[in-house]
C-alpha positions in Angstrom: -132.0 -42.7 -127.5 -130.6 -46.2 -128.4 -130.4 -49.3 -127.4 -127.2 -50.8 -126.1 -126.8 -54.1 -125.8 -124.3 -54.7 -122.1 -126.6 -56.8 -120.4 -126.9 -60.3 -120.5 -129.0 -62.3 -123.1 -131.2 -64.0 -120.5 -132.4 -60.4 -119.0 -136.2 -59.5 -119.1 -136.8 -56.8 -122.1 -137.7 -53.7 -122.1 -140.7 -53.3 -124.2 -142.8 -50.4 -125.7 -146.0 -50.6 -127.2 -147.3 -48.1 -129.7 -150.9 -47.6 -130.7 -153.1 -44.4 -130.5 -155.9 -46.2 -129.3 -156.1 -46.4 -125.7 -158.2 -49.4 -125.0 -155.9 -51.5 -127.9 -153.0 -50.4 -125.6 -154.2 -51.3 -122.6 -154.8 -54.7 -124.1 -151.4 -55.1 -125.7 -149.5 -53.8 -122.4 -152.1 -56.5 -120.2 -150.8 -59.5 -122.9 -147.2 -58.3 -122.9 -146.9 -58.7 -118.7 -147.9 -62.1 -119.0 -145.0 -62.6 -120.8 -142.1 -64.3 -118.4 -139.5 -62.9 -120.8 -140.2 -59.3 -120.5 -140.3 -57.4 -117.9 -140.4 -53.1 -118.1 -143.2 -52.5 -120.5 -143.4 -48.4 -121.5 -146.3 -46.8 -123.8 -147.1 -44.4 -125.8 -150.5 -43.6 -127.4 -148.2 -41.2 -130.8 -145.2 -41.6 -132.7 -143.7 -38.4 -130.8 -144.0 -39.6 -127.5 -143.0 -43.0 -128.6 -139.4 -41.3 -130.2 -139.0 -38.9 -127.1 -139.0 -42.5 -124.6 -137.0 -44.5 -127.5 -134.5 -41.3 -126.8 -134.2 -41.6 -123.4 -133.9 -45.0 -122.3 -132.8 -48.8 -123.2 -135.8 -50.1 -125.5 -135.5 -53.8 -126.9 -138.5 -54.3 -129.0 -141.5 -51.9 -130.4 -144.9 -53.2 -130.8 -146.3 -50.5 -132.9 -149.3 -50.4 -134.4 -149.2 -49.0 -138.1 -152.6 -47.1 -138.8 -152.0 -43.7 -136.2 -152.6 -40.1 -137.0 -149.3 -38.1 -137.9 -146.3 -40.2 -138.5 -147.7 -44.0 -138.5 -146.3 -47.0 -137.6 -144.0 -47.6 -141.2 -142.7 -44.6 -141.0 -141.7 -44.7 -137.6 -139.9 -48.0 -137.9 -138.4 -46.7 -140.5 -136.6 -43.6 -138.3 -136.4 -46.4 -136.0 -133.8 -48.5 -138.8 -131.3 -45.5 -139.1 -130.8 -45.8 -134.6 -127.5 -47.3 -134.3 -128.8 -49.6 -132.7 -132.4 -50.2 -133.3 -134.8 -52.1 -131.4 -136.6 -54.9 -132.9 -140.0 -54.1 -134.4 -143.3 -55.8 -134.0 -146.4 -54.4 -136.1 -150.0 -55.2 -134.7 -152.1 -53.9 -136.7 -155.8 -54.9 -137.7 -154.9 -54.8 -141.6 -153.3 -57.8 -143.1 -152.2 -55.7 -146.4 -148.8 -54.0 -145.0 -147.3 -57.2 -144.0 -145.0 -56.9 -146.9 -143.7 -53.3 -146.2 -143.4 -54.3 -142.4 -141.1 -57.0 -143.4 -139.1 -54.7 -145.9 -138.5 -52.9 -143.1 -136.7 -55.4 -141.0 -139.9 -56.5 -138.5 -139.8 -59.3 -136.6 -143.4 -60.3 -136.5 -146.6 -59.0 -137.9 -149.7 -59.4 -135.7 -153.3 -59.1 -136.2 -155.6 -57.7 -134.7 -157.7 -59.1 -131.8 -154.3 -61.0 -130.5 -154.2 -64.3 -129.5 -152.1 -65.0 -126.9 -149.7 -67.3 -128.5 -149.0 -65.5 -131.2 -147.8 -63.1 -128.6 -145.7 -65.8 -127.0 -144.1 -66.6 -130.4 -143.4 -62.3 -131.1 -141.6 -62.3 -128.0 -139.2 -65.9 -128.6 -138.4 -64.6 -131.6 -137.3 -61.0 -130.1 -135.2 -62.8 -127.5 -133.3 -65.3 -130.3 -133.0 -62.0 -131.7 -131.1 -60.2 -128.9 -129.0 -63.5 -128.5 -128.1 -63.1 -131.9 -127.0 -59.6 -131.6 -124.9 -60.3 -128.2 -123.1 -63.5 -129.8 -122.6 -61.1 -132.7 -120.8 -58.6 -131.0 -121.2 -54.8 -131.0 -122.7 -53.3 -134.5 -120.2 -51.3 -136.9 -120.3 -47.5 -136.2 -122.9 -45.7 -138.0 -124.4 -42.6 -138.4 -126.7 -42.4 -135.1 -129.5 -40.5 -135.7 -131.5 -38.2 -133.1 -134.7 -37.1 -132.8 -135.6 -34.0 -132.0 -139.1 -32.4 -131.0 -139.6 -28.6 -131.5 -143.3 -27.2 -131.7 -145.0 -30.8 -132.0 -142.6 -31.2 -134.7 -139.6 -33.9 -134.9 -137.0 -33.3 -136.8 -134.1 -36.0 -137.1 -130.8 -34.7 -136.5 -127.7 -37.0 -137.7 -124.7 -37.0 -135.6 -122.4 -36.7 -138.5 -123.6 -32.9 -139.1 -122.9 -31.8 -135.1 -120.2 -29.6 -134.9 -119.9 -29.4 -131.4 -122.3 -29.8 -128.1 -123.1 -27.5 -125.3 -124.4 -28.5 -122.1 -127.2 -26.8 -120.7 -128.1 -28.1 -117.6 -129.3 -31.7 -117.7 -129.5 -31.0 -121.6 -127.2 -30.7 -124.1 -127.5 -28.2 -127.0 -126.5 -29.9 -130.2 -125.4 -27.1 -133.0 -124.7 -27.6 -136.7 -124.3 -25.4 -139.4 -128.3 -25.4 -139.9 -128.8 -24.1 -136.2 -128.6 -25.2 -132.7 -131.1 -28.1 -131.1 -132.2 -29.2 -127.6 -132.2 -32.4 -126.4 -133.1 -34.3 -123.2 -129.5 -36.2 -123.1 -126.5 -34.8 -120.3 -123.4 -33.8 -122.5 -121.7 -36.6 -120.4 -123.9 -39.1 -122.0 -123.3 -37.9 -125.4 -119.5 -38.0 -124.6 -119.0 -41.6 -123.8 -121.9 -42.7 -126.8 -120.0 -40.4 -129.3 -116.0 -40.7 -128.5 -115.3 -43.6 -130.8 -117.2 -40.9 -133.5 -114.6 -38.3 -133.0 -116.2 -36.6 -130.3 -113.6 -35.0 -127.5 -114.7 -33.5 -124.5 -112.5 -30.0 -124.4 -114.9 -28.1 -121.1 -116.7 -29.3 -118.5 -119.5 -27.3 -120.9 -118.7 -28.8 -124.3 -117.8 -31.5 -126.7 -116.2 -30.7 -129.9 -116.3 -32.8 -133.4 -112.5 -33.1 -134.0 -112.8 -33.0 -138.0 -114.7 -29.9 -137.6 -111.7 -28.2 -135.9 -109.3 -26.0 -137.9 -107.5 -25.1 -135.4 -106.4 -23.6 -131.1 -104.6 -20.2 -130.6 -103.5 -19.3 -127.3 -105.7 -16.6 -125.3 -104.2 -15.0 -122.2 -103.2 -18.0 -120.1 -105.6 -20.5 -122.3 -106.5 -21.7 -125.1 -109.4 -21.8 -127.4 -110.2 -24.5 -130.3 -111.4 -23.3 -133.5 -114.1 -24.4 -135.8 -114.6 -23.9 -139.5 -116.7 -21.1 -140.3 -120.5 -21.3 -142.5 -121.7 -19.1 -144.7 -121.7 -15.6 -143.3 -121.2 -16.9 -139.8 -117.8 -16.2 -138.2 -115.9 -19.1 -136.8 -116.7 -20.5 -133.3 -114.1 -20.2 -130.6 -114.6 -22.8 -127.5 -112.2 -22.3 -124.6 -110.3 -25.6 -123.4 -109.9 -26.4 -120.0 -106.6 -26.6 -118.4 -107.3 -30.6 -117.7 -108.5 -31.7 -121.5 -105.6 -29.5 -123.4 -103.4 -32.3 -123.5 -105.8 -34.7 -124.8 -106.9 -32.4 -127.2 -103.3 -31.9 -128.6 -102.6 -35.5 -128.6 -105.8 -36.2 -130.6 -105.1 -33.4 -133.0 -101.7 -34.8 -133.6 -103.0 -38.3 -133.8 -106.1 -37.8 -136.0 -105.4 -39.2 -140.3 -105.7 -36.2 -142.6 -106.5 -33.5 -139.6 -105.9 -29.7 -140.5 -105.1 -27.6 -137.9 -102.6 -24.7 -136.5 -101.6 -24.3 -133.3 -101.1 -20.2 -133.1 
């Protein structure tokens, strides 16, 4: 769901443009080609679809418009600040009164509506000094990476810090936490090479385990399993460990400041 930044400064963005009304977008996504400096250009005409494409794939800037049915723009850049690594934000909007909450927010640009072309222009400079910042800057310190999930229409925003461990399921990965268990359109490889510097250790070809969450592995039959702390009135989870990721696992274990665990 978040943009990394491993490709070079001087590469065509990836843009997405945000704004429930369809001839608006049509305009914006027409003026946005024009551009030399970008290049894919994604839309969304709601602040769900626009999360479930932001989750998916490499976005470098949002031009979101702020006044949409459901979550509008504000609120949405503001899910969009807790990304690890957001992408830049660029309200165009046909109210000149919100220019002061879009910049408290971090925007790069606030646009009126009709646009004028240069204006455009100058939105997009600014995004690509931007990126060039980032780059020069190196990568971001670790946060909290937030996901969003979309259940019944609804989109709930699940932190990484409260996943206890990760199932695959097919193409998808089942995130579960001691609230529940939630689906999202991300392979459990993906998940493993974005989350290991979080603690994240990949123990099964089917799952990926938080390492503070785990009290302990006991030896069953010819395997093992790795335990994790229990929740309420829910018994503690048991994931086997494949034969190929038990040494890791112990060497983590061993290795991880302040862990608990038993070996049994």
């Amino acid at each position: 769901m978040n943009h990394t930044d491993d490709r070079s400064p001087d590469a065509p963005l990836t843009v997405l443009a945000v704004d429930d009304e369809k001839p608006a977008l049509d305009e914006l996504a027409f003026l946005l080609r024009a551009q030399d400096a970008v290049g894919d250009i994604r839309t969304a005409g709601d602040a769900t679809t626009a999360l479930r494409i932001l989750r998916d794939g490499d976005i470098d800037a949002v031009f979101l418009d702020i006044n949409m049915p459901g979550l509008d723009g504000l609120e949405l850049a503001g899910i969009l600040a807790n990304f690890a690594s957001p992408p830049q934000v660029v309200f165009v909007t046909a109210h000149d009164d919100r220019a002061v909450a879009a910049f408290d927010l971090g925007a790069v640009d606030y646009l009126l509506k009709p646009l004028r072309e240069e204006r455009l222009a100058e939105s997009v400079r600014r995004i690509v000094e931007g990126r060039r910042r980032r780059l020069d800057a190196g990568p971001p310190a670790p946060t909290d990476e937030v996901i969003p999930v979309e259940l019944g229409g609804i989109t709930t925003l699940v932190h990484r810090s409260s996943v206890e461990w990760v199932e695959a399921d097919g193409d998808y990965a089942r995130l579960h936490t001691a609230d529940g268990s939630h689906l999202v359109r991300i392979p459990i490889s993906a998940l493993e090479t974005r989350w290991a510097d979080a603690g994240f250790l990949r123990v099964h070809r089917s799952y990926l385990v938080a390492l503070p969450r785990v009290t302990g592995i006991r030896t069953v039959g010819t395997g093992l399993v790795v335990c994790l702390r229990a929740h309420g009135d829910h018994p503690p989870v048991e994931l086997p460990v494949s034969r190929r990721h038990t040494r890791m696992l112990k060497d983590r274990l061993v290795r991880a400041p302040k862990q608990t665990w038993t070996a049994r």
